[in-house]
C-alpha positions as a Markdown table, in Angstrom:
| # | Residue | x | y | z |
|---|---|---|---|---|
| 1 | Unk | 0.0 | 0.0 | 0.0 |
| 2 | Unk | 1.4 | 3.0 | -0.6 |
| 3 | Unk | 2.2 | 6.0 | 1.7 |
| 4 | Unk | -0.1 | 8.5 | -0.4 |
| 5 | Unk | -3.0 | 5.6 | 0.7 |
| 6 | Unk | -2.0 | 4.9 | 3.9 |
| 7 | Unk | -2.1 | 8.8 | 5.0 |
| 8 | Unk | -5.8 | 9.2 | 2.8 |
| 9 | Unk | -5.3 | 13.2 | 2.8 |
| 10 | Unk | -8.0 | 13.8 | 5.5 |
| 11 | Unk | -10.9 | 16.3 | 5.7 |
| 12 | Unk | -9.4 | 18.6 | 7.6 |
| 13 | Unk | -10.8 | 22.4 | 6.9 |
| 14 | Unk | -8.5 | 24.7 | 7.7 |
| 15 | Unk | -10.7 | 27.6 | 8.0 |
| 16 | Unk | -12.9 | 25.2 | 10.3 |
| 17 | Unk | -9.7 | 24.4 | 12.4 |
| 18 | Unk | -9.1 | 28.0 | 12.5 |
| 19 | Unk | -12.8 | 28.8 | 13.4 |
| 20 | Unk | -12.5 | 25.8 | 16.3 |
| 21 | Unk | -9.5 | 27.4 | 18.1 |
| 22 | Unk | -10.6 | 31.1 | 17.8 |
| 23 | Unk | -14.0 | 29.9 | 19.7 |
| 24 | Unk | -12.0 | 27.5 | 22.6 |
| 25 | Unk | -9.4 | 30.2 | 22.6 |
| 26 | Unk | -9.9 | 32.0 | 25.7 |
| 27 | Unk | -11.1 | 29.0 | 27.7 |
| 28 | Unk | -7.7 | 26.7 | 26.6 |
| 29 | Unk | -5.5 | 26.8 | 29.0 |
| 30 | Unk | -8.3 | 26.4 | 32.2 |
| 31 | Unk | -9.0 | 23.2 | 30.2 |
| 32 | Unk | -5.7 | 22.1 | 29.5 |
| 33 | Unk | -4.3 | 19.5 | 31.9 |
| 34 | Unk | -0.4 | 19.1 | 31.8 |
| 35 | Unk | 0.7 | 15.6 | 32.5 |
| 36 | Unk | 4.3 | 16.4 | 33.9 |
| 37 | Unk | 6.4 | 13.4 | 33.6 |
| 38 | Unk | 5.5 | 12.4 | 29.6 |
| 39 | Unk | 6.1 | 16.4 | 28.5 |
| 40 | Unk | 9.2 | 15.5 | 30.5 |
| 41 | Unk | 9.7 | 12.1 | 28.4 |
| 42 | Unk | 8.5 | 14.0 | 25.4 |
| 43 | Unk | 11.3 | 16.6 | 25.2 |
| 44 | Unk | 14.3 | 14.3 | 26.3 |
| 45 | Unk | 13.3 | 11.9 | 23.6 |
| 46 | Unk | 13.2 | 15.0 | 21.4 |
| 47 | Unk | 16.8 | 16.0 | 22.6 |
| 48 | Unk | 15.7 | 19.4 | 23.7 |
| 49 | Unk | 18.7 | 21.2 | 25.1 |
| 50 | Unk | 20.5 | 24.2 | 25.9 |
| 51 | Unk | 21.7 | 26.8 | 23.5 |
| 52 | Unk | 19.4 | 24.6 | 21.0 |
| 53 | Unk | 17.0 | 26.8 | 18.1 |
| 54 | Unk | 13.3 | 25.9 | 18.3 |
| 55 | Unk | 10.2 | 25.6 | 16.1 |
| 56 | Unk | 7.1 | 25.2 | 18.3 |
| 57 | Unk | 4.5 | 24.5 | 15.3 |
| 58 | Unk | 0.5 | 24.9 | 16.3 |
| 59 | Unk | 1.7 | 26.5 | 19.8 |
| 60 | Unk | -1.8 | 27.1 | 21.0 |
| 61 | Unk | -1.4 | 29.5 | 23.9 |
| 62 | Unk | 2.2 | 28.4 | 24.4 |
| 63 | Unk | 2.2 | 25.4 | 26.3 |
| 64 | Unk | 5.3 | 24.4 | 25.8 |
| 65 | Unk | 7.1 | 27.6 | 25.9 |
| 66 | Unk | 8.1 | 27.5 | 29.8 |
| 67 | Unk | 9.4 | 23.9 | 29.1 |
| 68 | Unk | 11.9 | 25.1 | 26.5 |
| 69 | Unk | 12.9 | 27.9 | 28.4 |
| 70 | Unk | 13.7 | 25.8 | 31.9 |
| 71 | Unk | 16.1 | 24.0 | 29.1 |
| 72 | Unk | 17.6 | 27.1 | 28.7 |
| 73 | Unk | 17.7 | 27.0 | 24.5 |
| 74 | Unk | 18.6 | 29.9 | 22.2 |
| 75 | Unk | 15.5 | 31.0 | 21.1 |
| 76 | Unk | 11.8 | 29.8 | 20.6 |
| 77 | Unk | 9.7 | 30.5 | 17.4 |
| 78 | Unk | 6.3 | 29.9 | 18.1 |
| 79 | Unk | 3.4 | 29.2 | 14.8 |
| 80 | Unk | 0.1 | 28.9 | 15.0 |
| 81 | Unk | -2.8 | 29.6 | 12.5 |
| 82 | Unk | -5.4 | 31.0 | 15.0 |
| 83 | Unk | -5.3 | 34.1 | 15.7 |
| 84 | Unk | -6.9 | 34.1 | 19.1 |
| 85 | Unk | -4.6 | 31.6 | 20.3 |
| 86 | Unk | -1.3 | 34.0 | 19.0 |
| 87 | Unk | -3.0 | 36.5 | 20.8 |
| 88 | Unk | -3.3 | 35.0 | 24.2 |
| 89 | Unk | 0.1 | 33.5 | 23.5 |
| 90 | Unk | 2.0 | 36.6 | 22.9 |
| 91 | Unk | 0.3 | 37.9 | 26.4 |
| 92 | Unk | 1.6 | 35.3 | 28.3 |
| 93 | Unk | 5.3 | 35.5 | 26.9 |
| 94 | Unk | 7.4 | 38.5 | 25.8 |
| 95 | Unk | 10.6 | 37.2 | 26.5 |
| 96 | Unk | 13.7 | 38.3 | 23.5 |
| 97 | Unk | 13.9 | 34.7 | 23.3 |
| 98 | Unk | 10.1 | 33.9 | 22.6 |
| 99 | Unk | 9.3 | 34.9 | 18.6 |
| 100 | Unk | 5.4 | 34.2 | 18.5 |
| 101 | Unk | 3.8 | 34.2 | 14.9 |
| 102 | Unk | 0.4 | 33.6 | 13.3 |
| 103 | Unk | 0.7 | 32.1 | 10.2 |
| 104 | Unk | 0.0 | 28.8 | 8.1 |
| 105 | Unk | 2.9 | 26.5 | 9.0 |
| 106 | Unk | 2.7 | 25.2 | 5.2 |
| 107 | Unk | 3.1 | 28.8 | 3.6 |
| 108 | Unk | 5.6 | 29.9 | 6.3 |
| 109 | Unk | 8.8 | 31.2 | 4.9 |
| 110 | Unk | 12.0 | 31.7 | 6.6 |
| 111 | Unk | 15.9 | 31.2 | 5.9 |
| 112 | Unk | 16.4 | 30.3 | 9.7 |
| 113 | Unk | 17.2 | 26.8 | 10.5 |
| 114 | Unk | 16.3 | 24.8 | 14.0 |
| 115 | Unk | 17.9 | 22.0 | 16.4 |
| 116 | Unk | 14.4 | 21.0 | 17.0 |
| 117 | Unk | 10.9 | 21.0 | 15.4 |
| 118 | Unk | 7.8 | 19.9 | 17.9 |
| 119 | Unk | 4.1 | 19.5 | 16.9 |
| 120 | Unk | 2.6 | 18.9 | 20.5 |
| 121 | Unk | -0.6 | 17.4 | 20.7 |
| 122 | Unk | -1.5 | 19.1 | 17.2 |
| 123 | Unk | -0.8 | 16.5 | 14.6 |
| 124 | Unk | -4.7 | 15.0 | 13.5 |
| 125 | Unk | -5.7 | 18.9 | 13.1 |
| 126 | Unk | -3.5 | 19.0 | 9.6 |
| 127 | Unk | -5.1 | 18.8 | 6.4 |
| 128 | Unk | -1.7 | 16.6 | 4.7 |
| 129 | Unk | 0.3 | 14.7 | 7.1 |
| 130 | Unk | 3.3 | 13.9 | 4.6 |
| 131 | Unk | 3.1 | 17.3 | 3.5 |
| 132 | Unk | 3.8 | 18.8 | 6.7 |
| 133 | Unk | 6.9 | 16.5 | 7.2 |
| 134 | Unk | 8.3 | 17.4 | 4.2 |
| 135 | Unk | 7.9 | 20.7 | 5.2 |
| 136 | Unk | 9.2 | 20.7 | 8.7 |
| 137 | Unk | 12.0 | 18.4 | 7.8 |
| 138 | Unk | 13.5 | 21.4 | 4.9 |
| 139 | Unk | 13.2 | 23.7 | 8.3 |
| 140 | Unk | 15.9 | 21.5 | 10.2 |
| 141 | Unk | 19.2 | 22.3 | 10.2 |
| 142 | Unk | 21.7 | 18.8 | 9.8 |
| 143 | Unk | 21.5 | 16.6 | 12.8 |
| 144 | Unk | 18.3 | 18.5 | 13.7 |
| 145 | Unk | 15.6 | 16.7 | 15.3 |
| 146 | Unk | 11.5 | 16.6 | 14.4 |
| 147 | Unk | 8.9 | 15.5 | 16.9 |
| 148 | Unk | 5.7 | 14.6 | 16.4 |
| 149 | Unk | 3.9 | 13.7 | 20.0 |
| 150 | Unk | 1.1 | 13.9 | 22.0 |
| 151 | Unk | 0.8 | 13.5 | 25.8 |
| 152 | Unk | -2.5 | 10.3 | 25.5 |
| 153 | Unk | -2.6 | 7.4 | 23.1 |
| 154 | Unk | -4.4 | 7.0 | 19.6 |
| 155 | Unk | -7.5 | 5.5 | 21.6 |
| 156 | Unk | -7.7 | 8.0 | 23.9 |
| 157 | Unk | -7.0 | 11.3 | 21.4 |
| 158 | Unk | -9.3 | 9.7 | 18.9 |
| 159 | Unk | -12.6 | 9.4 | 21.6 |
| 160 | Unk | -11.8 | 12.8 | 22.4 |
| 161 | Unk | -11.7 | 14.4 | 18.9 |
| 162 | Unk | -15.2 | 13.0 | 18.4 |
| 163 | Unk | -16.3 | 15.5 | 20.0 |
| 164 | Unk | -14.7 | 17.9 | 17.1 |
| 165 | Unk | -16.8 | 19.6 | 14.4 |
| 166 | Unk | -16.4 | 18.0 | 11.2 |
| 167 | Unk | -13.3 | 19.0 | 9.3 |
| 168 | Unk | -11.4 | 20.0 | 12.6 |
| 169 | Unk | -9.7 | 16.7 | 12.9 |
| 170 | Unk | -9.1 | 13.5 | 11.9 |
| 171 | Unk | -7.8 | 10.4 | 13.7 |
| 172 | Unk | -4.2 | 10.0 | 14.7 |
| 173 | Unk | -2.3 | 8.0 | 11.8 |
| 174 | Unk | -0.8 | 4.6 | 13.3 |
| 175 | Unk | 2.8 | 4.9 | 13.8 |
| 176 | Unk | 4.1 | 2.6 | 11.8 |
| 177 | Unk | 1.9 | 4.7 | 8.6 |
| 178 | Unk | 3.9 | 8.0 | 10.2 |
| 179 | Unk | 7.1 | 6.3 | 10.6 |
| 180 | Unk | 6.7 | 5.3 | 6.9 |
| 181 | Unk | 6.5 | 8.8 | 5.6 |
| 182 | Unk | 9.2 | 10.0 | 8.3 |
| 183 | Unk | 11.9 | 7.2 | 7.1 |
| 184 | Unk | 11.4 | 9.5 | 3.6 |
| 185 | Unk | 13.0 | 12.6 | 5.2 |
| 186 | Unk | 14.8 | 11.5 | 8.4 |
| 187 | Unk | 16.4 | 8.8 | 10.3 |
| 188 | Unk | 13.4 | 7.8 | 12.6 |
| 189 | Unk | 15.1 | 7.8 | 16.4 |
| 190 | Unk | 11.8 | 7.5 | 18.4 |
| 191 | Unk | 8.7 | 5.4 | 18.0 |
| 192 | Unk | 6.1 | 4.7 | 20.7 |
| 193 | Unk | 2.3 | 4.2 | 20.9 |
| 194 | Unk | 1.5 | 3.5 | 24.3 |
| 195 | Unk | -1.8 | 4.3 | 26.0 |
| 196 | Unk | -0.3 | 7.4 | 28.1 |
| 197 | Unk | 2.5 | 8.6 | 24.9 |
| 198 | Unk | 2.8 | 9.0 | 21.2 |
| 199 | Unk | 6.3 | 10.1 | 19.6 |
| 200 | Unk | 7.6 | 9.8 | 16.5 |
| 201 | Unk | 11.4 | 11.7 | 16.3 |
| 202 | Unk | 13.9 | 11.9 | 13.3 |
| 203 | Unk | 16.9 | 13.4 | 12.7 |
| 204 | Unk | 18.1 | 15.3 | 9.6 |
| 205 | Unk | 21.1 | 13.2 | 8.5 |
| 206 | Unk | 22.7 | 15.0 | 4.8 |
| 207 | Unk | 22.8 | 11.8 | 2.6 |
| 208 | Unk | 18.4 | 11.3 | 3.8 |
């Protein structure tokens, strides 16, 4: 079966998405519940470390940001494509590391280059999986590292996305489907599905 099958480019809306987060924005983070030890996990399997450049892709609010900053790393750009979440984000945070921007991650142009790239408990809510790790993995400087996580299994994240509108999300791809498309780009490191984790990490190697 091929990947372009396997992946089945979903229904996700991206005006709908955008729509969705605007609406939950200002409620987000009194909802969100941070399960310590598997961001922990999360970000040492992702090799998050001091001095390091990073690409925080559908931030939300920022949930991440004071986990990167405890590592102490170089600087933080921070993408989403709601509005209202940027705007709550870039509240919370004005730091000189923190660079917060609203744009679509698949039309987003820059010549910088970063250690590591995360997409945190984000991943069903993009319209063309392989797309966006094609993408992210031409953002990555060599020996850079690309995460895709989320702090729940595929079980668990799928019963709750049930509750989305249609076109906000679609189910989680099994991991050996996204380690598939990853092995195109990067030299996959990282692989679990567990009930409590999902991770997928590669690194940018020159001759991949």
């Amino acid at each position: 079966m091929s990947v372009k099958k396997m992946n089945n480019i979903s229904k996700v809306d991206k005006l709908k998405v955008i729509s969705f987060f605007n609406t939950v924005a200002e409620s987000w983070d009194e909802a969100t519940i941070r399960h310590e030890d598997i961001i922990k996990e999360i970000l040492d399997n992702a090799n998050v470390c001091e001095r390091h450049d990073i690409l925080d892709v559908a931030c939300g609010t920022g949930v991440l940001i004071p986990d990167y900053l405890k590592r102490n790393v170089r600087s933080i750009t921070a993408i989403d494509v709601s509005d209202a979440m940027i705007d709550i984000c870039k509240e919370k945070y004005n730091d000189e590391k923190v660079d917060i921007i609203c744009a679509d991650i698949y039309e987003f142009d820059t010549d910088k280059r970063f250690d590591n790239i995360i997409v945190y408990d984000a991943f069903p809510h993009f319209a063309d999986a392989k797309g966006l790790i094609e993408k992210l993995s031409g953002l990555l400087k060599n020996q850079g590292v690309l995460t895709v996580a989320h702090s729940t299994g595929r079980k668990r994240l799928d019963a709750h996305h049930k509750g989305c509108p249609e076109g906000v999300s679609v189910k989680l791809m099994h991991m050996k489907e996204l380690e598939k498309i990853f092995s195109e780009y990067l030299s996959v490191e990282v692989a679990i599905s567990k009930d409590d984790i999902y991770q997928i990490t590669g690194r940018k190697i020159n001759n991949i």
